[in-house]
C-alpha positions in Angstrom: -53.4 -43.7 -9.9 -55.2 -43.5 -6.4 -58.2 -41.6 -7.7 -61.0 -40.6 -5.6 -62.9 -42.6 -7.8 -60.9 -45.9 -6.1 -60.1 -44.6 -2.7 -64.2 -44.0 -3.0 -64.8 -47.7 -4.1 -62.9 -49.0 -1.2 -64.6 -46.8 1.5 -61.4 -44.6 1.6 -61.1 -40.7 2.1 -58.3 -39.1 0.6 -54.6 -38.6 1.4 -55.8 -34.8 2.0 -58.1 -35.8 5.1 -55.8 -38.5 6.5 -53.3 -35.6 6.9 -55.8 -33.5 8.0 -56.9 -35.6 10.7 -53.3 -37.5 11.6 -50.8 -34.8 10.6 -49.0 -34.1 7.8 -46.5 -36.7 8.5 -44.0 -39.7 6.5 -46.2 -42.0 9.1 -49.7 -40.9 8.1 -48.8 -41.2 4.5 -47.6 -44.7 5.6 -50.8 -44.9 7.2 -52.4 -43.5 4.2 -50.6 -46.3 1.6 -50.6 -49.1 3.7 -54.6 -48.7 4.3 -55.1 -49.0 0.8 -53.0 -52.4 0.6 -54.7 -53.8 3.5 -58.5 -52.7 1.7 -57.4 -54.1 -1.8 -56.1 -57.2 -0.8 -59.1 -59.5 -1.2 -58.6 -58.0 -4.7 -54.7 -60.1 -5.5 -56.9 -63.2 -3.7 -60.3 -63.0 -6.3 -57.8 -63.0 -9.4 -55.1 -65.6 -7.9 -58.4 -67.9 -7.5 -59.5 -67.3 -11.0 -56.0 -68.2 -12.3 -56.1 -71.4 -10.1 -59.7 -72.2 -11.5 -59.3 -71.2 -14.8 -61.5 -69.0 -15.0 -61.4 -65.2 -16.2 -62.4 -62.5 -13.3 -65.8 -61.4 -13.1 -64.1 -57.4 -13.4 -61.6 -55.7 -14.6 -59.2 -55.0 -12.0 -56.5 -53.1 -14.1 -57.5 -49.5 -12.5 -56.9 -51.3 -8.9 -53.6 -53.2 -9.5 -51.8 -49.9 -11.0 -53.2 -48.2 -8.1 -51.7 -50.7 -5.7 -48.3 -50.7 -7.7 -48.6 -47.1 -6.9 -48.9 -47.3 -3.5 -46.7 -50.0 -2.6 -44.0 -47.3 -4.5 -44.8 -44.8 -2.4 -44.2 -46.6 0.6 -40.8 -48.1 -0.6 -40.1 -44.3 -1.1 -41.3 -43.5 2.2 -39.4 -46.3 4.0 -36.7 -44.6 2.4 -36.9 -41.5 3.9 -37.7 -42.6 7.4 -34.7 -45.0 7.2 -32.9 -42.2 5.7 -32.0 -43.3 2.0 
């Protein structure tokens, strides 16, 4: 779940203020989701290059990686809408 706890960790502000300050639109919640992605990638890299070293990660990353599953759902769904499925 995006928590303010992550979104916090990652120098994000809630979906709340994006819409406040974008609109209350299927882009800002694009916006929103896609942000999130783009600030949590170096995450996916850190634990690839573990696996290729084989070495275990120096955190626990669970919280993040259901919170990116999240929003990469999200903008499926919202692709959806704006595509009209």
């Amino acid at each position: 779940m995006l928590t303010d706890e992550i979104l916090a960790r990652y120098h994000m502000i809630p979906l709340a203020g994006y819409k406040a300050m974008l609109g209350n639109t299927t882009e800002t919640e694009l916006t929103f989701y896609e942000t999130f992605l783009t600030q949590t990638d170096y995450v996916a890299a850190k634990l690839s290059e573990a696996a290729y070293l084989g070495q275990a990660p120096d955190e626990n990353y669970t919280e993040v990686l259901a919170a990116r599953q999240e929003a990469r759902e999200e903008i499926n769904k919202l692709k959806g809408v704006q595509n009209g499925i």
